[in-house]
Wavefront OBJ file of the C-alpha trace (Angstrom):
o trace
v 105.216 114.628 131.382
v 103.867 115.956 128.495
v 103.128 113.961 125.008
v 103.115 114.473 121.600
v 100.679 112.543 119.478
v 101.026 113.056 115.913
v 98.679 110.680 113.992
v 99.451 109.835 110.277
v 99.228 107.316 107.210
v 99.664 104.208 109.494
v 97.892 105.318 112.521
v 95.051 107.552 111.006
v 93.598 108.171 114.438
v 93.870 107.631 118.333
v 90.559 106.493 119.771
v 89.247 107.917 123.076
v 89.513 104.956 124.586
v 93.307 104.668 123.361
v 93.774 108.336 124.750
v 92.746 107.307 128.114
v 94.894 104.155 128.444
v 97.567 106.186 127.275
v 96.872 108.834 130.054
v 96.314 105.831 133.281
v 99.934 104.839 131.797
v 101.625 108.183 131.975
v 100.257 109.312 135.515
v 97.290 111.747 136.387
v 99.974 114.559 135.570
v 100.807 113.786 132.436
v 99.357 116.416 129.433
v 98.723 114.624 126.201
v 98.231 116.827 122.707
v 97.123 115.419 120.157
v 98.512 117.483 116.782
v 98.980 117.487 113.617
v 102.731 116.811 112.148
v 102.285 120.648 110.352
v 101.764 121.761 113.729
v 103.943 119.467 115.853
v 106.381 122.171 116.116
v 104.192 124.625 118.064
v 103.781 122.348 121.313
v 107.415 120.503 121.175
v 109.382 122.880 123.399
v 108.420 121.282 126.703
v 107.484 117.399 125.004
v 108.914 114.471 126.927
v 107.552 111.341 124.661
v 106.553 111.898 120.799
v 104.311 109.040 119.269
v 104.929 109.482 115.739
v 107.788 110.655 113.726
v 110.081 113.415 114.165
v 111.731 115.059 111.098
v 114.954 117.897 111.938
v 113.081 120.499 112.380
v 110.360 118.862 114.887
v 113.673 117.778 116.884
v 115.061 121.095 116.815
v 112.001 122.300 118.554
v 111.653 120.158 120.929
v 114.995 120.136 123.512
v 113.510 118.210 126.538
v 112.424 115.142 124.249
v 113.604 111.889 126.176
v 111.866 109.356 123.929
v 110.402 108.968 120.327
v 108.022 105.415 119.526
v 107.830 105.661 115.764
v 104.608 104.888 113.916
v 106.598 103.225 110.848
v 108.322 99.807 111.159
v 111.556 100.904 109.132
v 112.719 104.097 110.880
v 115.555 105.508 108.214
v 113.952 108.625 108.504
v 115.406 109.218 111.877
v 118.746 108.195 111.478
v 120.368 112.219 110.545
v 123.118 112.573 112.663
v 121.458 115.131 115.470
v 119.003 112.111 116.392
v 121.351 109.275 116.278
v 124.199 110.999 118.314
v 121.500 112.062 121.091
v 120.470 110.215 124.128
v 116.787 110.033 122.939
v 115.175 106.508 122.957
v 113.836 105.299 119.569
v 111.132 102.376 119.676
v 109.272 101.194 116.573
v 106.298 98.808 116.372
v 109.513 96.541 114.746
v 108.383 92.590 114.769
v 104.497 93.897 114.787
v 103.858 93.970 110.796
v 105.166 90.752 109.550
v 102.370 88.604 109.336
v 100.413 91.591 106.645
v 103.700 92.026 104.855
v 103.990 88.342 104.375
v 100.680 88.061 103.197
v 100.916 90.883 100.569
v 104.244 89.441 99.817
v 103.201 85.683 98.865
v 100.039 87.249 97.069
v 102.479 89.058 94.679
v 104.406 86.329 94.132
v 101.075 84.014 93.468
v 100.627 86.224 90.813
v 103.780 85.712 89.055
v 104.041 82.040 89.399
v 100.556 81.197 88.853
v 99.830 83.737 85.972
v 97.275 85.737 87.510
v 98.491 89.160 86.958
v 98.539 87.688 82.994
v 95.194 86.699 83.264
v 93.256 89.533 84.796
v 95.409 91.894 82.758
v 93.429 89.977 79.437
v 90.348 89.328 81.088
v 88.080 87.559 78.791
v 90.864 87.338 75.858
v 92.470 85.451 78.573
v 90.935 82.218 77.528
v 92.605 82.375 74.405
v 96.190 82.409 76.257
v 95.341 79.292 77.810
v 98.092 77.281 76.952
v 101.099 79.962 76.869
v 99.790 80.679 80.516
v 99.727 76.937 81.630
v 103.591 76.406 80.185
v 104.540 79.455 82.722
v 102.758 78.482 85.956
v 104.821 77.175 87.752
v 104.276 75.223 91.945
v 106.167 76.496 94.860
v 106.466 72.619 96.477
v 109.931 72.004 96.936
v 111.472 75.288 95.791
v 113.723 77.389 98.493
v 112.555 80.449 100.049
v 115.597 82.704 100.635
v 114.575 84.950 103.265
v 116.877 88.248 103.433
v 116.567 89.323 106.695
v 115.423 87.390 110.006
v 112.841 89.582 111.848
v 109.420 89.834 112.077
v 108.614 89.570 108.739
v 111.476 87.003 107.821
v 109.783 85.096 110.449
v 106.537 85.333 108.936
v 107.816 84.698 105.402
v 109.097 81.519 106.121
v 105.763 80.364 107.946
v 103.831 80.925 105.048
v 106.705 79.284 102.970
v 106.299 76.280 104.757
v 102.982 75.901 104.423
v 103.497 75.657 100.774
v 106.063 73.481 100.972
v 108.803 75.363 100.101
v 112.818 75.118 102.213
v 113.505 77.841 103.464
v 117.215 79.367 104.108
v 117.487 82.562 106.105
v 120.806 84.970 106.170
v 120.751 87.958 108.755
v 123.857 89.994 110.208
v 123.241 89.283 113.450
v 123.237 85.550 114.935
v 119.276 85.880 115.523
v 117.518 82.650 116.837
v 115.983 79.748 114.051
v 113.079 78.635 114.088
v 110.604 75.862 113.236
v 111.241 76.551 109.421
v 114.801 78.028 109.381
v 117.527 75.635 111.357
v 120.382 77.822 110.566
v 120.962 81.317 109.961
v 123.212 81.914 107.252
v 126.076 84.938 107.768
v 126.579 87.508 105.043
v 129.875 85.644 104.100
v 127.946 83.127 102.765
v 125.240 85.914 100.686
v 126.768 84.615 96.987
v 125.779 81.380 98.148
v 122.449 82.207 99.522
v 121.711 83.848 96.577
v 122.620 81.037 94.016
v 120.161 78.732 96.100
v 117.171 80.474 96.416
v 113.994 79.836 94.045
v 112.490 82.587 95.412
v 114.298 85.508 96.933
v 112.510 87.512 99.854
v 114.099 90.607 101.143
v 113.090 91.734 104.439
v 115.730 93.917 105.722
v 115.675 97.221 106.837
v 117.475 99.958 105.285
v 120.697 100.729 106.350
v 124.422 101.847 105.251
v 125.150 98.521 104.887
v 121.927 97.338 103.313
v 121.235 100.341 100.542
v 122.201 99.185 96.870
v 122.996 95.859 97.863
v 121.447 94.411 95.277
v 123.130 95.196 92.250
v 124.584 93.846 89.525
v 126.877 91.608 90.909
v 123.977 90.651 93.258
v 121.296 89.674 90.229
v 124.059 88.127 88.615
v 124.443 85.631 91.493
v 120.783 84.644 91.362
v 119.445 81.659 89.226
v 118.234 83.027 86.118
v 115.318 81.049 87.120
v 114.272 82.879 90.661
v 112.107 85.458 91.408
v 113.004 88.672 93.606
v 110.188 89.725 96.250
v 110.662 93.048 98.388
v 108.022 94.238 100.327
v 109.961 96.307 102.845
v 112.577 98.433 101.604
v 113.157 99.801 97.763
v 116.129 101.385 98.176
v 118.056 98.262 98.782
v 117.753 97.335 95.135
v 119.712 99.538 92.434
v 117.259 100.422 89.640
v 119.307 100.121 87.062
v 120.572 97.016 87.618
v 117.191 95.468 88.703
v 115.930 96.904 85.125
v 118.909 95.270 83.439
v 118.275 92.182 85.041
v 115.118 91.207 84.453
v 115.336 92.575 80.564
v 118.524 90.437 80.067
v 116.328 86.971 81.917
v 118.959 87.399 84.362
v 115.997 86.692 86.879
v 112.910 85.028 86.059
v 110.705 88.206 87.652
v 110.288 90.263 90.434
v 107.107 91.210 93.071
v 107.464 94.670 94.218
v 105.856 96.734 96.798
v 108.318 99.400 96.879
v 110.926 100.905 94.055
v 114.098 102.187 94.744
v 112.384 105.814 93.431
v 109.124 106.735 95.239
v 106.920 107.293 93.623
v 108.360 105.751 90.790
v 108.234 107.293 87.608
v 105.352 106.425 85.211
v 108.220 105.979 82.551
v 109.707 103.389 84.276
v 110.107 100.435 82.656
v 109.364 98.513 85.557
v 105.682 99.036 85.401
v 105.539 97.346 81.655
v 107.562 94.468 82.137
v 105.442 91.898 81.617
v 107.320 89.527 84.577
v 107.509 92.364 86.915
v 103.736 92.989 89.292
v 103.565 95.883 91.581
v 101.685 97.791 94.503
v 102.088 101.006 95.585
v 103.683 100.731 98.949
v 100.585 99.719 100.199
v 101.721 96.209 102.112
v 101.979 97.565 105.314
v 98.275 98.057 105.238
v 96.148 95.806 107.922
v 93.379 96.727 110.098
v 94.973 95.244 113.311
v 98.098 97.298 112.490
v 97.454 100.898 114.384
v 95.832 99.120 117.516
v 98.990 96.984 117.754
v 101.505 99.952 117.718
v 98.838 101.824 119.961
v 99.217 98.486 122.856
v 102.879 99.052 122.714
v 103.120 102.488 122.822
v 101.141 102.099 126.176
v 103.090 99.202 127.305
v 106.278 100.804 126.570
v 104.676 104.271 128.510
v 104.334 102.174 131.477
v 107.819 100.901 131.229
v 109.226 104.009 131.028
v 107.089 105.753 133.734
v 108.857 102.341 136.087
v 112.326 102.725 134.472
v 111.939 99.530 132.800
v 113.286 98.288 129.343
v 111.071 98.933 126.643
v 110.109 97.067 123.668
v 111.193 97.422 120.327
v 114.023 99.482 120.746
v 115.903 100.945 117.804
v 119.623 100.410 117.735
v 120.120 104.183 116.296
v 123.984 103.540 115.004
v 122.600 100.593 113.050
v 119.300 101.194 111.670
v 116.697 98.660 113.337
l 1 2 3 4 5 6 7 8 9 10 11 12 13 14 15 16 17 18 19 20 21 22 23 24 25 26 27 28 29 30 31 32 33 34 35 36 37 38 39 40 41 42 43 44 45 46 47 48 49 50 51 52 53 54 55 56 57 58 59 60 61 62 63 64 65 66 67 68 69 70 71 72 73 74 75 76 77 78 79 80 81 82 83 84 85 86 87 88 89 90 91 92 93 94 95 96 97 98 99 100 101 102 103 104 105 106 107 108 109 110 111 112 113 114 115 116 117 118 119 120 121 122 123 124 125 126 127 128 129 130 131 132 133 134 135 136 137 138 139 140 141 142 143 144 145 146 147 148 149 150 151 152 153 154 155 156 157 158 159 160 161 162 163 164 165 166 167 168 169 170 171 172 173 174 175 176 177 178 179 180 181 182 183 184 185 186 187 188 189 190 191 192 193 194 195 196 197 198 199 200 201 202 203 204 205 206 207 208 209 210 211 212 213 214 215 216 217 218 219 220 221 222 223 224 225 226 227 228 229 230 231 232 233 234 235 236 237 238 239 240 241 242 243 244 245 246 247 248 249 250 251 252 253 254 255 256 257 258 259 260 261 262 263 264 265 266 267 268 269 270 271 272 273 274 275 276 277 278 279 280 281 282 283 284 285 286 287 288 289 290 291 292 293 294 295 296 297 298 299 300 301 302 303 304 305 306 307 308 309 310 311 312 313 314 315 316 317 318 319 320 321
């Protein structure tokens, strides 16, 4: 067997000690290269397993692939048609990166509701704003979390929503299990619904067909006027224009963004002005338990597949997660 390890922005490196787990998992045969994604292409004809990701032309070049474990939670860069209509197994680290996302999530939203982006935008002139910034600070107690999306990082979400003392609703597609939080999981009949009663709106979806440009006018229109939107996951899920529109018009009260529905988005946005819009440059996903936790899968799932047992995280290819 021979694998393909292609480090990059969410797994920087692959410590020795990682490299020989990975090789006790995969059998004293096994070959392991470590590369470069520029170079990927140049040991792929006779790779079994790629850890990392695989654009069309790294698939192309590599015939005798039999299995691909992403180092990305969302995996829409692997869904053009030659991948999904092969037999190739796609696992993700998927239900690993919730509990970062959630954090970077509730820390943007802290900043809307409790003025803090206001007041370390001012800094000392910030004491002079005292009372305009006390009449907008506002306490999460008894507002609903809508959480968009119940994986991993819907899960988390709603933990940390909790603990706050916020409700929390949940809608997903699929009929995915409650928990302590969430006693029913809403169906995406009911999404008008689930958007008119959420104070907060958390979406924590992947992208798919089905998910991009969902929320668009029609959508923000739906919301309270008074709600916030929160999207640390997927950009493209969110029509630009419309978000714009939205928050200009106080359709929405504000919006914490990781990600745009244009990255990098343009400096002339006017999202990065709005003075009840904060954002981060697609840098949630950062945590320094992250890599070593896709690293334990990848060998647990190398094991399972050396024993012809199911792995973990598997990627439905036809629908996106």
């Amino acid at each position: 067997m021979k694998i393909l390890i292609i480090p990059g922005l969410t797994l920087p490196k692959v410590s020795d000690q990682d490299l020989e787990r990975i090789r006790q998992a995969a059998g004293d045969d096994a070959q392991i290269v470590v590369t470069s994604q520029k170079e990927a292409a140049l040991h792929a004809a006779d790779a079994e397993v790629i850890l990392g990701l695989v654009p069309k032309p790294l698939f192309d070049a590599a015939p005798g692939l039999r299995w691909v474990h992403a180092i990305a939670s969302g995996v829409d860069m692997f869904l053009y048609p030659d991948f999904i209509e092969s037999e190739i197994l796609l696992t993700s680290e998927k239900g690993l990166v919730g509990e970062h996302l959630a954090d970077h999530a509730f820390g943007l939203l802290l900043m809307l509701t409790r003025q803090l982006a206001t007041a370390h935008k001012l800094g000392a002139d910030s004491w002079n704003h005292r009372p305009e910034m006390r009449f907008k600070e506002i306490e999460l107690t008894g507002a609903t979390m809508g959480v968009f999306g119940f994986g991993g990082t819907g899960r988390a979400i709603a933990r940390r929503a909790a603990a706050f003392g916020m409700n929390c609703i949940a809608l997903d597609r699929d009929q995915v299990p409650t928990s302590d939080e969430v006693s029913e999981i809403w169906m995406p009949h009911r999404f008008e619904e689930f958007l008119a009663n959420s104070d907060v709106l958390n979406i924590c979806c992947p992208l798919t067909n089905e998910t991009r440009d969902l929320f668009d006018e029609s959508a923000f229109d739906a919301m309270k006027d008074s709600a916030f939107l929160v999207n640390v996951t997927r950009g493209e899920v969110m029509v630009e224009e419309a978000l714009v529109a939205a928050l200009q018009t106080n359709k929405i009260r504000g919006a914490a963004l990781d990600v745009a529905p244009r990255e990098p988005l343009p400096e002339d946005s006017p999202l990065w002005s709005m003075p009840n819009v904060v954002m981060t440059p697609h840098t949630a996903g950062a945590s320094q338990f992250r890599a070593q936790r896709n690293i334990d899968r990848f060998v647990r799932n190398l094991s399972y597949l050396v024993n012809n047992e199911p792995l973990e995280g598997v990627i439905d290819k036809t629908l996106g997660y």
